[in-house]
OpenMM code with the backbone's topology and positions (N, CA, C; nanometers):
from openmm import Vec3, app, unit

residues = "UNK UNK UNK UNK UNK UNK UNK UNK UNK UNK UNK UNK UNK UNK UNK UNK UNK UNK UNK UNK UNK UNK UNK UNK UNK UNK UNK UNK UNK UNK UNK UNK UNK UNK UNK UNK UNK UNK UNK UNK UNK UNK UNK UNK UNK UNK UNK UNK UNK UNK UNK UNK UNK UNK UNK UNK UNK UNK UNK UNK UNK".split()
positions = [
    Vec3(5.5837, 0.9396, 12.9380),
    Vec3(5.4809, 0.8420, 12.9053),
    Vec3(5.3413, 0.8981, 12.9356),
    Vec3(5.3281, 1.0188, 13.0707),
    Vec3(5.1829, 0.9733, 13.1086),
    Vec3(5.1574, 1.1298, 12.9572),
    Vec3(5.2680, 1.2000, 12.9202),
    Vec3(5.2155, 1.3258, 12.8357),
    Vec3(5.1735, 1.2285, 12.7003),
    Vec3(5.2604, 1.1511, 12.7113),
    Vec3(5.1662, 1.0829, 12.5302),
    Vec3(5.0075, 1.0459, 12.5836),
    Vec3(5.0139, 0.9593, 12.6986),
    Vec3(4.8956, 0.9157, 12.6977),
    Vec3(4.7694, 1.0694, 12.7124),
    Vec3(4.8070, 1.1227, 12.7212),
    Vec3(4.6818, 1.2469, 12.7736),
    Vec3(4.6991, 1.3081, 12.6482),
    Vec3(4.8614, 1.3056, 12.5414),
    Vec3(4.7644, 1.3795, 12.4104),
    Vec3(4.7029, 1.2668, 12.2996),
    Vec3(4.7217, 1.1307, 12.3221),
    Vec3(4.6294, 1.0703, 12.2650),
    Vec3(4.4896, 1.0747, 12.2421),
    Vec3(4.4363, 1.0986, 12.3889),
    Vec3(4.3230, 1.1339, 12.4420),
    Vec3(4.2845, 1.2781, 12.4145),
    Vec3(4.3127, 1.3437, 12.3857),
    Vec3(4.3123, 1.4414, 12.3294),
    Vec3(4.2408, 1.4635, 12.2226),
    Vec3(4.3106, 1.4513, 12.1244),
    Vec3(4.2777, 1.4089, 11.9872),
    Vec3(4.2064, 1.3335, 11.9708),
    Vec3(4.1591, 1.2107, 12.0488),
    Vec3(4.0195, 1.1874, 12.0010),
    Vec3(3.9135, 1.2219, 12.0605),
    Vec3(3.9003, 1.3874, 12.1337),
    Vec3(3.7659, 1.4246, 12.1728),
    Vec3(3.6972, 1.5103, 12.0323),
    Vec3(3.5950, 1.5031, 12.0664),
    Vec3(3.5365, 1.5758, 11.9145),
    Vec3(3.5023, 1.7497, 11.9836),
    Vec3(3.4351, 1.7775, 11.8942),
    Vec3(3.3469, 1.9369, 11.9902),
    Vec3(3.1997, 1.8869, 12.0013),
    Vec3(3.1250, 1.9337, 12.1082),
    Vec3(3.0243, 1.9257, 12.1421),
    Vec3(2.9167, 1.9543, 11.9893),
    Vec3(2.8164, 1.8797, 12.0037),
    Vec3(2.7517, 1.8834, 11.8964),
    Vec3(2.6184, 2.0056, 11.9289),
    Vec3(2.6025, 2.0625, 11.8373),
    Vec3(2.4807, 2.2091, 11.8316),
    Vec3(2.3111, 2.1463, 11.8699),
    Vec3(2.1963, 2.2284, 11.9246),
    Vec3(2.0904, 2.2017, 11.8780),
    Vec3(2.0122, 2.2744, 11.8605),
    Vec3(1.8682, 2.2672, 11.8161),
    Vec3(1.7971, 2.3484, 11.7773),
    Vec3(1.7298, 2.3628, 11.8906),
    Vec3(1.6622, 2.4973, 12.0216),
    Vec3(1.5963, 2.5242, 12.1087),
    Vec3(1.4515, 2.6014, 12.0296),
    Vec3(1.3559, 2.6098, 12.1183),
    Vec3(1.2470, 2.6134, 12.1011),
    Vec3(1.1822, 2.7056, 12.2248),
    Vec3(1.1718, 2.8192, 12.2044),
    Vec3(1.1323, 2.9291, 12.2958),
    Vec3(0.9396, 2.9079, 12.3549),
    Vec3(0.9654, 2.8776, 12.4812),
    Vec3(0.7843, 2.8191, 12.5084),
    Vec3(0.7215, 2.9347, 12.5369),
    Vec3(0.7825, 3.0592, 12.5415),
    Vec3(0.7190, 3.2171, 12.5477),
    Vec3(0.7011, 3.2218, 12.3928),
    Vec3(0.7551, 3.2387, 12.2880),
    Vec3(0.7301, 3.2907, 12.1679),
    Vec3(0.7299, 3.2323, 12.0811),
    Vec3(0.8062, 3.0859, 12.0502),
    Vec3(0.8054, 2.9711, 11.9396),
    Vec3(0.8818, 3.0453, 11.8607),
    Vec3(1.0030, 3.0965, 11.8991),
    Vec3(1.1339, 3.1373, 11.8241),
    Vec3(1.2435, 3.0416, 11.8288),
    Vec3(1.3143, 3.0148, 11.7892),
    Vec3(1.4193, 2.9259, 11.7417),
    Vec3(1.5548, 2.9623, 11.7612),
    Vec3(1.6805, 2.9033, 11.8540),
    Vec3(1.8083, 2.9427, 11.9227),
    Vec3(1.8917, 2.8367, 11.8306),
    Vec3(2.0001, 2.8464, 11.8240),
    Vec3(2.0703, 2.7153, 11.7777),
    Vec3(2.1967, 2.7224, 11.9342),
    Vec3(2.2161, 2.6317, 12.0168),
    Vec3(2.2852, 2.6430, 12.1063),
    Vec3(2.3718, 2.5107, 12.1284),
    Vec3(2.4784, 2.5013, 12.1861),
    Vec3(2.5500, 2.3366, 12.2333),
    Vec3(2.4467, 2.2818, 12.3789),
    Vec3(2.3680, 2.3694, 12.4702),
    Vec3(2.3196, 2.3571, 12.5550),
    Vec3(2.2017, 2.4324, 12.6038),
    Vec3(2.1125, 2.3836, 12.6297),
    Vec3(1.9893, 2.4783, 12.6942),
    Vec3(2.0175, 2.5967, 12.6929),
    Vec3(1.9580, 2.6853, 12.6252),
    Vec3(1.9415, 2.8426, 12.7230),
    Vec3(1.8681, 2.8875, 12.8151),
    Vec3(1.8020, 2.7874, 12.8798),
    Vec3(1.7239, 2.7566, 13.0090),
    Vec3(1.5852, 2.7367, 13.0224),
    Vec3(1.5205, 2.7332, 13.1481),
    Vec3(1.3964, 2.6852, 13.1322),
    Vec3(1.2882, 2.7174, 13.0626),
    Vec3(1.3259, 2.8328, 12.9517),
    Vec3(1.1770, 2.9027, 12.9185),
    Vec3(1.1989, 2.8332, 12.7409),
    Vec3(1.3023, 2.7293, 12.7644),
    Vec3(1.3430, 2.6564, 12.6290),
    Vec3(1.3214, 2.5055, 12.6209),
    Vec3(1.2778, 2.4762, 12.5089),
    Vec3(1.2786, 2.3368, 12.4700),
    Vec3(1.2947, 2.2223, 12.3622),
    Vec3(1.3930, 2.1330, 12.3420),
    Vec3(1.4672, 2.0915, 12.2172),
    Vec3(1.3757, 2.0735, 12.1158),
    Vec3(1.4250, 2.1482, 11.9708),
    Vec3(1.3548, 2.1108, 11.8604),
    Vec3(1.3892, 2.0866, 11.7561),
    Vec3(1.5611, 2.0150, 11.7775),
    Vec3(1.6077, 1.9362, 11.6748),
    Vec3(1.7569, 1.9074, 11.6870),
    Vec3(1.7788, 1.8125, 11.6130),
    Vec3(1.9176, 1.8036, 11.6406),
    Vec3(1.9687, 1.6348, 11.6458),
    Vec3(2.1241, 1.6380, 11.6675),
    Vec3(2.1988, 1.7277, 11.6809),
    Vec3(2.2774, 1.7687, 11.5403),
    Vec3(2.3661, 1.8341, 11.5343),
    Vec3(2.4236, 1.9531, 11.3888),
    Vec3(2.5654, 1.9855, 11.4388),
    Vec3(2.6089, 1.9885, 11.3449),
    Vec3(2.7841, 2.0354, 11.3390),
    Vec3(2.7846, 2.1497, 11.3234),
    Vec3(2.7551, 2.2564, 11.2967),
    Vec3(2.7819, 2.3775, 11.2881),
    Vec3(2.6697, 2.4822, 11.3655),
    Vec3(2.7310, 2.5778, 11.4135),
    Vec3(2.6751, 2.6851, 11.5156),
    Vec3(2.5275, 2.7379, 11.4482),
    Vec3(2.4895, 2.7263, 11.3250),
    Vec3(2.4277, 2.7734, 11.2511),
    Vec3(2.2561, 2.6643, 11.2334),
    Vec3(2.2947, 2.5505, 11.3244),
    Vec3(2.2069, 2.4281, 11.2872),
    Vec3(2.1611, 2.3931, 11.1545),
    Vec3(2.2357, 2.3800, 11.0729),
    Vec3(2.2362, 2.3590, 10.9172),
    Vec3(2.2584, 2.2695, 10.8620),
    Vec3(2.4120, 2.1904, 10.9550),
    Vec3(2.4318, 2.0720, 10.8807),
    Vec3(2.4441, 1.9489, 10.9908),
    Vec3(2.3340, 1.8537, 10.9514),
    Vec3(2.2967, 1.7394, 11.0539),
    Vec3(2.4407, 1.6673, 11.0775),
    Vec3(2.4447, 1.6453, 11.2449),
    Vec3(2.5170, 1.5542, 11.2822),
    Vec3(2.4865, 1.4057, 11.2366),
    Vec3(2.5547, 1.2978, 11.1420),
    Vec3(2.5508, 1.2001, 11.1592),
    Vec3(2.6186, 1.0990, 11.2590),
    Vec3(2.5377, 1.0867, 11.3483),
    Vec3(2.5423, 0.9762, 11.4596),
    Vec3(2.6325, 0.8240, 11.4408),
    Vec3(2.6954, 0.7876, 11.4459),
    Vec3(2.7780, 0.7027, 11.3920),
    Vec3(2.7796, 0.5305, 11.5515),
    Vec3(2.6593, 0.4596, 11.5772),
    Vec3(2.6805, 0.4330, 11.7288),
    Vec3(2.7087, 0.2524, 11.6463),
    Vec3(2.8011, 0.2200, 11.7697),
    Vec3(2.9249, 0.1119, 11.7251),
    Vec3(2.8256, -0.0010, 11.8300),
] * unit.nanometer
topology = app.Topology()
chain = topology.addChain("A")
for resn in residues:
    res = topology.addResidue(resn, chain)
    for name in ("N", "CA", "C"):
        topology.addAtom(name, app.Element.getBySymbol(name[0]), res)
């Protein structure tokens, strides 16, 4: 019983969604799931693919 319940749960996690970073040394552009740290800052998002190309639609219930 408790293995069904944990692969239920499973299956409905998604993958982390991508974003666009923003370099405050050079104003170059990262596509990352998370900060690449402090010398960065968000400049778009979020996106389904590693490439920041195709917009995440947000779906909130």
């Amino acid at each position: 019983m408790l293995a069904l319940c944990c692969g239920a749960t499973a299956l409905a996690a998604a993958p982390a969604p991508w974003y666009q970073w923003r370099s405050k040394l050079d104003g170059g552009l990262a596509c990352a799931q998370v900060s690449p740290g402090d010398g960065w800052e968000a400049a778009g998002g979020p996106y389904r693919d590693a490439d920041c190309r195709q917009p995440l639609r947000v779906v909130r219930r």
